[in-house]
C-alpha positions as a Markdown table, in Angstrom:
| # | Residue | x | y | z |
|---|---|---|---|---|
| 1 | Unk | 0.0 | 0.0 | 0.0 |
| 2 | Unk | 1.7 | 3.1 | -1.2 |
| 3 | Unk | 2.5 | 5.5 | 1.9 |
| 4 | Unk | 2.5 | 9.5 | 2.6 |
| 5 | Unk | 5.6 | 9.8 | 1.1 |
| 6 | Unk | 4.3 | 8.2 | -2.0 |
| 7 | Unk | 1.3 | 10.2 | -2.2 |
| 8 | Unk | 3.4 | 13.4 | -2.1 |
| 9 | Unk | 5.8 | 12.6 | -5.0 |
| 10 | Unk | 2.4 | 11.8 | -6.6 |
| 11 | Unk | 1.3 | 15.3 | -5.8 |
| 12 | Unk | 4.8 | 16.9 | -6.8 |
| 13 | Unk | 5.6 | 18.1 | -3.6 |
| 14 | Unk | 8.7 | 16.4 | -3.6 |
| 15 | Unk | 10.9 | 13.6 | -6.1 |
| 16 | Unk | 11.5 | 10.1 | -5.4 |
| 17 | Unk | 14.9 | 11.0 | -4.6 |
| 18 | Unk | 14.1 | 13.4 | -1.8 |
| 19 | Unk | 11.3 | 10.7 | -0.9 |
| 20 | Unk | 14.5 | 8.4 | -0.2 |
| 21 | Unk | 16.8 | 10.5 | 1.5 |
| 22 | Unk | 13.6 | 11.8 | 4.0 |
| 23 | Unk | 13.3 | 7.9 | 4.4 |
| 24 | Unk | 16.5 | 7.4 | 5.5 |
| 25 | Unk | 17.2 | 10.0 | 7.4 |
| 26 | Unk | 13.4 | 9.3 | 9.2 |
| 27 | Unk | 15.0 | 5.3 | 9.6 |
| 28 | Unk | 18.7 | 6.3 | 10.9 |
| 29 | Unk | 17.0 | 8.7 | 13.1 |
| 30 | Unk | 14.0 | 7.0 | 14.3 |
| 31 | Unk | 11.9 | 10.4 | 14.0 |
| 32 | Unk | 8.7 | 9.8 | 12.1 |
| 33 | Unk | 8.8 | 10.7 | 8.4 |
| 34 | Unk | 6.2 | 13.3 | 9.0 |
| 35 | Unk | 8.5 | 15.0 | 11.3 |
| 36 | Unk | 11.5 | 15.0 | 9.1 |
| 37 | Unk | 9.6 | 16.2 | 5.9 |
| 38 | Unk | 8.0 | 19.0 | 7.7 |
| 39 | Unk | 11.2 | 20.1 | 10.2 |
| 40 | Unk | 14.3 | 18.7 | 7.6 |
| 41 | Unk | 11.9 | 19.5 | 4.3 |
| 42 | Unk | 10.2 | 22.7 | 5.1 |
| 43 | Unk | 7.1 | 20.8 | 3.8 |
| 44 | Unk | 4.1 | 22.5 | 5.6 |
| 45 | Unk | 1.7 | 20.3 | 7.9 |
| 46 | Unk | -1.3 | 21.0 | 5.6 |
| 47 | Unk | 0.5 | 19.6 | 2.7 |
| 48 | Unk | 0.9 | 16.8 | 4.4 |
| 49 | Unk | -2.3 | 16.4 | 6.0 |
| 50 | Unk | -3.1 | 16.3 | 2.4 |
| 51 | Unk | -1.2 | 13.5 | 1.4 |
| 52 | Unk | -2.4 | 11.4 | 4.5 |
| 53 | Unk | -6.0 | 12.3 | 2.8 |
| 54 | Unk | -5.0 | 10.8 | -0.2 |
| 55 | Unk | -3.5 | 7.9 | 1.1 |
| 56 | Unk | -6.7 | 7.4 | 2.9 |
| 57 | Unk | -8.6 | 8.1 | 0.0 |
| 58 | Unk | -10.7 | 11.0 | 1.9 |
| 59 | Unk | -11.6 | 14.3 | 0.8 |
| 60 | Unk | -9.2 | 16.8 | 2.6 |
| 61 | Unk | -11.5 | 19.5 | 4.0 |
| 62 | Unk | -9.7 | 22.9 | 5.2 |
| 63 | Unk | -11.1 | 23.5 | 8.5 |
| 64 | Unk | -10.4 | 27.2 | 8.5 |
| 65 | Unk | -12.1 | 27.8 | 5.3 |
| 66 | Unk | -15.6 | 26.0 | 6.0 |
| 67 | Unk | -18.1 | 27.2 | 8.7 |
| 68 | Unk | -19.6 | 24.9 | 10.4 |
């Protein structure tokens, strides 16, 4: 089952190569990849909140733009 980072070379956020070296560095580390794509990546918690939506196959709904 393809994970977050797959979903976000899938969205262009990032290459396969930078997939793998976020990978690693999340493995050699033990920090989760989340945390090394957003801290070691600059890649912003909503785009990955995305990805994890698309993993999931849900609709990613932007909290602060809907009134509920």
């Amino acid at each position: 089952m393809p994970g977050i980072g797959d979903a976000l070379v899938k969205m262009g956020v990032i290459s396969q190569e930078m997939l793998e070296i976020a990978e690693n560095e999340a493995r050699t580390t033990g920090r989760p990849l989340e945390e090394v794509l957003t801290l070691g990546f600059l890649i912003p918690e909503e785009t990955i909140a995305r990805a994890h939506a698309e993993v999931m196959g849900a609709q990613y709904v932007d909290l602060s733009k809907v009134t509920v």
